[in-house]
Structures are given as structure tokens and as C-alpha cells.
C-alpha positions in Angstrom: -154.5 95.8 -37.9 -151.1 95.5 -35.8 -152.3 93.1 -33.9 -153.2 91.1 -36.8 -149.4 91.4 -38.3 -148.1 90.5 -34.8 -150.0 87.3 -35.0 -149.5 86.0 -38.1 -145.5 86.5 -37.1 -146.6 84.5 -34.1 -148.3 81.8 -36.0 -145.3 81.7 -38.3 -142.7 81.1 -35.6 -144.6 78.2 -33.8 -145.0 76.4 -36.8 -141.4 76.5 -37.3 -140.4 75.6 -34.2 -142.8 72.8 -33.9 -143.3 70.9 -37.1 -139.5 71.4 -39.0 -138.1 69.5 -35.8 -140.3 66.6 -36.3 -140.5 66.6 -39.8 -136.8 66.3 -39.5 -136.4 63.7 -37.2 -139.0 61.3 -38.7 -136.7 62.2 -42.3 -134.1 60.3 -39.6 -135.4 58.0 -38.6 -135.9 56.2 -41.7 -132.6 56.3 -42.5 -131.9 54.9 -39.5 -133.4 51.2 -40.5 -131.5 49.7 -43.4 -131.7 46.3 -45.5 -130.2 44.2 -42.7 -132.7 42.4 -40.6 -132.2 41.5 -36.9 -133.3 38.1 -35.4 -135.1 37.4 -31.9 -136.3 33.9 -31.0 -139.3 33.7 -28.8 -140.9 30.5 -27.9 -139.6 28.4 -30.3 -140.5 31.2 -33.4 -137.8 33.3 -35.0 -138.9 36.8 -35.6 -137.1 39.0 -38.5 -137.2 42.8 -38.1 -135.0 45.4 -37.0 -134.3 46.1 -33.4 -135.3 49.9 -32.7 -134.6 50.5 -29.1 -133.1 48.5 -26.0 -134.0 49.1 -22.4 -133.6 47.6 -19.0 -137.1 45.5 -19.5 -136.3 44.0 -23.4 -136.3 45.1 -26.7 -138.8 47.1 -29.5 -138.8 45.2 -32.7 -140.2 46.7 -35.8 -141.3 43.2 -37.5 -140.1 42.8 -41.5 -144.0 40.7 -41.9 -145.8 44.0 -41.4 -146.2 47.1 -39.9 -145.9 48.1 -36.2 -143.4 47.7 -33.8 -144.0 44.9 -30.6 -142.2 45.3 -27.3 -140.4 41.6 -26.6 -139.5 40.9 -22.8 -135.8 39.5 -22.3 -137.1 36.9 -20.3 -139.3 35.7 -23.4 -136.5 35.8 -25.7 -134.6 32.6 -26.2 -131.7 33.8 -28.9 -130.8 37.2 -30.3 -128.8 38.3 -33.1 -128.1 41.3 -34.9 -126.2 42.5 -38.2 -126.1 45.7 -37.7 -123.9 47.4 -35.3 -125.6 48.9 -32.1 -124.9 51.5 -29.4 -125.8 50.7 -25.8 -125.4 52.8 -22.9 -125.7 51.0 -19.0 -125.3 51.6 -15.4 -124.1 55.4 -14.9 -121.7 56.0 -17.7 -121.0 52.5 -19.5 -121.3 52.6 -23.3 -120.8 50.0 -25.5 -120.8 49.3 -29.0 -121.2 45.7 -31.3 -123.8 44.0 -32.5 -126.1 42.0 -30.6 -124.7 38.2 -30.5 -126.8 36.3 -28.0 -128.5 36.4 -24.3 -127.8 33.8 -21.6 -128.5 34.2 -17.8 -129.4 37.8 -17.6 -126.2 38.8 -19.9 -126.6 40.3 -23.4 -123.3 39.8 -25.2 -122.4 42.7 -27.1 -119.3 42.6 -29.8 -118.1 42.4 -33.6 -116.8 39.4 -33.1 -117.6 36.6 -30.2 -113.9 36.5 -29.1 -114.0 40.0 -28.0 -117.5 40.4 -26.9 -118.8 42.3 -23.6 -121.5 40.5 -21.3 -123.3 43.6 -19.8 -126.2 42.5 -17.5 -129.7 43.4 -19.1 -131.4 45.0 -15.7 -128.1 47.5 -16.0 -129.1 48.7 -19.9 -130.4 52.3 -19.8 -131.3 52.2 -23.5 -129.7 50.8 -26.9 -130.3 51.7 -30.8 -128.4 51.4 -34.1 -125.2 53.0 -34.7 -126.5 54.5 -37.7 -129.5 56.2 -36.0 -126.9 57.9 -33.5 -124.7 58.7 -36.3 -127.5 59.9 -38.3 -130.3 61.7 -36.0 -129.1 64.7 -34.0 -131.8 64.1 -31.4 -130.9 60.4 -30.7 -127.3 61.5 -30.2 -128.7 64.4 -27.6 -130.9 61.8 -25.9 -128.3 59.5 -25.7 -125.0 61.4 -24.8 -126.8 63.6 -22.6 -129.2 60.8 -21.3 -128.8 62.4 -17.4 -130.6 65.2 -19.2 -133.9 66.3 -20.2 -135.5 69.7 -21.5 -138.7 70.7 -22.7 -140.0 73.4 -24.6 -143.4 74.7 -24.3 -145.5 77.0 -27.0 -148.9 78.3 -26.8 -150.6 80.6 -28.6 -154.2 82.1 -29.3 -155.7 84.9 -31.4 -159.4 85.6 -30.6 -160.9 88.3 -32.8 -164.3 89.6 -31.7 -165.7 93.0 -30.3 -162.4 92.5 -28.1 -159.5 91.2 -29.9 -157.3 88.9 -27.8 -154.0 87.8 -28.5 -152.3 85.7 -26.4 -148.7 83.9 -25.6 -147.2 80.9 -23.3 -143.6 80.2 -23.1 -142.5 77.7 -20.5 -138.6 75.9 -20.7 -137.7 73.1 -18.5 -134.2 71.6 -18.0 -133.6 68.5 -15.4 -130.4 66.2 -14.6 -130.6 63.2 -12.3 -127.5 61.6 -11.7 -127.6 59.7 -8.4 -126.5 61.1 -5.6 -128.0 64.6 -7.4 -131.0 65.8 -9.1 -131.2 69.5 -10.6 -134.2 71.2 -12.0 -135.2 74.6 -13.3 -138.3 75.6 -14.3 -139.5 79.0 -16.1 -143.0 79.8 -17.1 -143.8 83.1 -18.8 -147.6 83.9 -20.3 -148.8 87.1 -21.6 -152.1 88.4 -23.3 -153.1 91.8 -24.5 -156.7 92.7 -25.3 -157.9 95.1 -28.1 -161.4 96.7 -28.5 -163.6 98.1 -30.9 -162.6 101.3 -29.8 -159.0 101.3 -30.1 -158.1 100.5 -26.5 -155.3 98.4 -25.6 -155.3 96.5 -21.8 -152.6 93.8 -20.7 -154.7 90.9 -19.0 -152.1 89.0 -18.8 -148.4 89.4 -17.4 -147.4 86.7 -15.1 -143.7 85.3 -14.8 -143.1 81.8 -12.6 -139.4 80.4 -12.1 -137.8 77.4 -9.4 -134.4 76.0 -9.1 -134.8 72.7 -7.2 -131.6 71.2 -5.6 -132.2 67.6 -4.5 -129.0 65.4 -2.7 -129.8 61.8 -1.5 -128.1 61.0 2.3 -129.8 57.6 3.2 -132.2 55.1 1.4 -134.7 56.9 -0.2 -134.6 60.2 1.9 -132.9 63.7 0.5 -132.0 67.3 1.5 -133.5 70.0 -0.8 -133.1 73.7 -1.5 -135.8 75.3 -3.5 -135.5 79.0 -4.2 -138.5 80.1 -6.6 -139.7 83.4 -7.9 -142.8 85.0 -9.5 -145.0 88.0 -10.5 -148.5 88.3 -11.6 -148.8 92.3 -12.8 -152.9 91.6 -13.9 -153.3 90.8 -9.9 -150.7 93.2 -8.6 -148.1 90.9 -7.8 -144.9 92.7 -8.7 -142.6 90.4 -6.7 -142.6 87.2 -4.8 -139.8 85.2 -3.6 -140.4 82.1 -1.9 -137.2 80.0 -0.8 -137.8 76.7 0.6 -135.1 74.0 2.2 -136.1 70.4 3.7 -135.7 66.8 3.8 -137.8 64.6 1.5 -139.0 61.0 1.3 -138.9 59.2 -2.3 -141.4 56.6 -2.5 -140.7 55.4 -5.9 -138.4 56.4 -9.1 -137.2 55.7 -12.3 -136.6 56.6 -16.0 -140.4 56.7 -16.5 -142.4 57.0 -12.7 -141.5 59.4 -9.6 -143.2 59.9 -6.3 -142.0 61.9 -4.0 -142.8 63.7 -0.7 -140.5 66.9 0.6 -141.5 69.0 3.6 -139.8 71.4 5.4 -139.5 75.6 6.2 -139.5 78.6 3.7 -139.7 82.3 3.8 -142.1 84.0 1.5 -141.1 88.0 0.2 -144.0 89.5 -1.5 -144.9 93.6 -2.9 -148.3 94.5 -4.1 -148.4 97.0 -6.3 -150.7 99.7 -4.2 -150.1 97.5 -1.5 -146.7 98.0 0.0 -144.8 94.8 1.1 -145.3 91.7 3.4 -142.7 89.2 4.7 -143.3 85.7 6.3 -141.7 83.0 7.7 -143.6 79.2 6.3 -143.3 76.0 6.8 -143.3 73.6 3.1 -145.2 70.8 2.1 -144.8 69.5 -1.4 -145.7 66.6 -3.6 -144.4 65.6 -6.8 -145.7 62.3 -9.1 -145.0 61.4 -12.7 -146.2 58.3 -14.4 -145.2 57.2 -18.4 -148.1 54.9 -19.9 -146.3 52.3 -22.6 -147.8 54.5 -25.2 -145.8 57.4 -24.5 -149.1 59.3 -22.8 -147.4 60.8 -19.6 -149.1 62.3 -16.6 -147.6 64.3 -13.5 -148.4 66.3 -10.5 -147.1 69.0 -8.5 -148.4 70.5 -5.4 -146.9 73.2 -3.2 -148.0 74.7 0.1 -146.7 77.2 2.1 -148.5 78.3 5.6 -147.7 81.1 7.4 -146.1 80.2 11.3 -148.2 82.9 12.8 -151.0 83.5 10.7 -151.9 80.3 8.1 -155.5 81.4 7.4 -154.4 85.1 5.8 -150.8 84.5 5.0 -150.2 81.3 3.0 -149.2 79.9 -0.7 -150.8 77.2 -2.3 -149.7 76.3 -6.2 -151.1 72.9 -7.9 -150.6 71.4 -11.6 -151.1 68.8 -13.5 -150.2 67.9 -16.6 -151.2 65.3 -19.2 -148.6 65.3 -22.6 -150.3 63.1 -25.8 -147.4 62.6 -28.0 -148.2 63.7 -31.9 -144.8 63.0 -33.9 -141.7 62.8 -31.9 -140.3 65.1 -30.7 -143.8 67.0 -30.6 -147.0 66.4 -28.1 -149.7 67.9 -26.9 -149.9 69.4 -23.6 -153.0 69.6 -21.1 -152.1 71.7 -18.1 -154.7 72.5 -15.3 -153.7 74.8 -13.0 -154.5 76.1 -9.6 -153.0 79.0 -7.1 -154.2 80.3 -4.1 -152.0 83.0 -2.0 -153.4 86.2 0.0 -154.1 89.1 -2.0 -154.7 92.3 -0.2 -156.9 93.6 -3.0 -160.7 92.5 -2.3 -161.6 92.8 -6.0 -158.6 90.2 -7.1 -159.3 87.9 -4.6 -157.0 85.3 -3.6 -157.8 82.2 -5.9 -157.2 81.8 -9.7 -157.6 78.7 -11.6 -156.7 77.8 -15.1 -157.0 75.4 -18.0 -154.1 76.2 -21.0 -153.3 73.6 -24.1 -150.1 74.2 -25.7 -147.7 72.6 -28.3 -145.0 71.0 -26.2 -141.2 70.2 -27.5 -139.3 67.5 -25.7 -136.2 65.9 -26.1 
């Protein structure tokens, strides 16, 4: 019966979280459109809508002639006018705002007025929407200000009730900044599950914590230094401590707003205590691989692998983590989140053994 209460409270607080956000944000967004049209000429056709979003690659235009929203090249478009007022941000820390009063040579001219307009070049534009949606829609005016940012919130839950009664949580929070010559990220992963049986009696099958801060500084080209110190415990497979600092150089193949590869290798030192056990200490080496890749649709699909071999002994003493993830966005902010997940260490307890792999689909918040 408790565990009944405890998740309906459960159930109650993820629906909160979850669907007021993007219940809100759709109310927003349309606000955010208003009576006057915008105008983009493309191949000799002028096209009435309103602009929704600007970006290094061209413009999204929700057409007035239907419904849907088409994605127009800047190379494609011939002329391009706005009434209303917009809000663009480029390069690093450039913001300007205007409306939209014409493209020429790579140069979108931004202004109230043509005497006082600003020519920014359209490869520089990190993104662009209506002043009213910033003014309007708390999470454009996050996504925007803090556009070097980006956090995501993850929720899982699930209640089983059988001859054994499960109940279990995930919790995961990730915050990232990349500003060049920089990038900062912290990760923290927290899951736990408690299961109840017929006869009264309560067991913790779950009760495993995971956290990283990752440094990254770029020194030449596409090669960086990074510092890695990461943390973790797994009570369920007697893991009551692990601490596994890394540092390195890495080599980044490819990156921008919506695609990463990336390759960093180097040394680390792993500090682990069994429960029963006692303690073991290690010296590693550290080879990691990180990929993310953004479909047009929004679908999104990324990788991380980690492995840690012992110097002396790589066959007993090692660390070995993978996910990957695959996010299906619902209503913005709100997507569904497929995460597959291996890890293989040494375990000094026979019965645990040393691999684990899991499949978990949560409710995932980004903004």
C-alpha cells in the first residue's frame, strides 16, 4: 500500500515536470506569430509566411497558403523582407536586432530603417527569431541569451505490480558550455529501484550513482588537452566507491551546433572499494570516443565510449563504459529518450560478475 502512495506521488511529479513546460511553451509560441507576413523570393516566386528561425544554412518559413513550415536555403533566396522586428545573434557574441530588409552577396541586411542597417554575413548567423517570441517565450530567451549553453533533464519511472512489486526511478541532469577556445561538461546519473513481495519483504535492486566533469581547451587546429575526473557507485554490485580521473590530448574530427566527433586518449588512475572486498588502486591508460549527429527532423543520435586498462594487469583490472542514445522529439521542449547501455569493470565478487548491460526509456527535458 505505501508503495502504491509513493508512486502515484511519483507519477504526479513527472507529469508536472514534463507536460506544463511544453504545454506552456507551445501556448508561446503562438503568440509568437502575429498578423504581419514576411516575404522570401525564390526562383522568381514570392512566398508569404512568417519567418520562424534563422541559422547559418537559411531560413524556416511557416507558409500563410497552408500548414507546415519549409526550410529555404540563402543561396535559393533571391529577396527577403520582413515586417516584423527580429533578433539575431552571430559569430561569438554579436546580436542584432531589425527587421529583415534584403540579402546580397552573402550579407543579410538587418535594420528599422535602410539608412541605418547592419550587413552581417549569413555563414556567421548562429540563429535568428521574432522579437516578440524572445520577448514572449521564457525558453527562447534561455536558448538564445545563453546559446553557449545547454542542459538536459532526464525522468524515468516504472511501477510493476505482480507477485513482486517493483518501483523504480531515473534522474539524470546534464549541463554543457562550448565557447571556443573551452568546452565544459557535467554529467550526473542517478537510478534507483526497490522491490516488494507478497510477503512483505523490501530489497533495494537498484542503487547506482554516475557523475564526470569534462574539461576540454583547444591548443592547435583541431587537437585539445582534457581533464576528466569522474565518480561512481553501484551498491546492488558492491561498488561503494570508484574514482576514475583521466587527463589527455584529443583529436576533433568534426564539430558544430548539431554534429561532434571526437577522439581523446591519454592516462588515468582508477580508486575503487568493494563492499566485502577491501580496496584496489590502479594506474590506466584512457581511450575515449564521443559522436553526436542531429537529423533535420530534430531525431538526434550520440555515442560515448570509455576504456580504461590497467598498465600492469589489463585482463583483470580495467574499465570499460559504453552508451548510446537516440532522443525522438514529442512537443518541444519534451522527447523521448532511448538509452542502451553497457559497463564492464572487474568485480571481485564471482556471483556479480563483471559485465552489466541495460536498456532504459525515459521522458527527457531539453532546453
Amino acid at each position: 500500500m505505501e508503495m502504491q502512495s509513493f508512486s502515484k506521488k511519483i507519477l504526479v511529479v513527472l507529469f508536472a515536470i514534463l507536460l506544463v513546460p511544453a504545454a506552456t511553451v507551445r501556448g508561446e509560441a503562438d503568440v509568437a506569430g502575429g498578423d504581419a507576413t514576411d516575404t522570401v523570393a525564390v526562383q522568381g516566386q514570392r512566398l508569404k509566411g512568417w519567418i520562424r528561425l534563422l541559422d547559418s544554412e537559411g531560413v524556416t518559413l511557416d507558409t500563410a497558403y497552408g500548414k507546415g513550415e519549409i526550410k529555404i536555403d540563402y543561396q535559393d533566396i533571391e529577396q527577403i523582407s520582413s515586417q516584423r522586428p527580429f533578433r539575431i545573434y552571430y559569430g561569438e557574441d554579436g546580436v542584432v536586432q531589425g527587421r529583415i530588409l534584403g540579402i546580397e552577396k552573402g550579407l543579410l541586411s538587418i535594420g528599422m530603417i535602410r539608412e541605418s542597417a547592419v550587413s552581417i554575413r549569413t555563414a556567421a548567423i548562429v540563429t535568428g527569431l521574432a522579437l516578440q517570441e524572445y520577448e514572449t517565450s521564457w525558453l527562447s530567451r534561455m536558448r538564445t541569451d545563453f546559446r553557449h549553453w545547454n542542459a538536459n533533464l532526464a525522468l524515468g519511472w516504472r511501477y510493476e505490480r505482480t507477485a513482486v512489486d517493483k518501483n523504480k526511478l531515473e534522474f539524470g541532469f546534464r549541463l554543457a558550455r562550448r565557447k571556443s577556445p573551452t568546452r565544459l561538461v557535467f554529467d550526473f546519473r542517478y537510478a534507483y529501484e526497490i522491490q516488494k513481495s507478497s510477503g512483505g519483504v523490501e530489497v533495494t535492486t537498484k542503487d547506482e550513482l554516475t557523475t564526470y566533469l569534462l574539461g576540454e581547451y583547444d591548443v592547435r587546429d583541431q587537437w585539445f588537452l582534457f581533464a576528466r575526473p569522474a565518480a561512481e557507485k553501484d551498491l546492488p554490485r558492491l561498488i561503494e566507491q570508484r574514482l576514475y580521473p583521466a587527463v589527455g590530448i584529443g583529436y576533433r574530427f568534426y564539430e558544430d551546433k548539431n554534429y561532434l566527433l571526437q577522439l581523446p586518449f591519454g592516462f588515468g588512475y582508477v580508486d575503487e572499494e568493494f563492499k566485502d572486498f577491501g580496496e584496489n588502486t590502479y594506474t590506466a591508460g584512457y581511450l575515449g570516443f564521443e559522436g553526436l549527429y542531429t537529423f533535420k527532423s530534430g531525431v538526434t543520435i550520440s555515442c560515448n565510449l570509455l576504456l580504461m586498462p590497467g598498465l600492469n594487469d589489463p585482463g583483470e583490472e580495467r574499465l570499460f563504459r559504453f552508451d548510446f542514445d537516440f532522443k525522438l522529439p514529442i512537443v518541444d521542449p519534451v522527447a523521448l529518450l532511448f538509452r542502451f547501455t553497457n559497463v564492464n569493470d572487474n568485480n571481485p565478487d564471482p556471483e556479480i560478475g563483471d559485465n552489466k548491460f541495460r536498456k532504459i526509456i525515459v521522458k527527457f527535458i531539453r532546453s
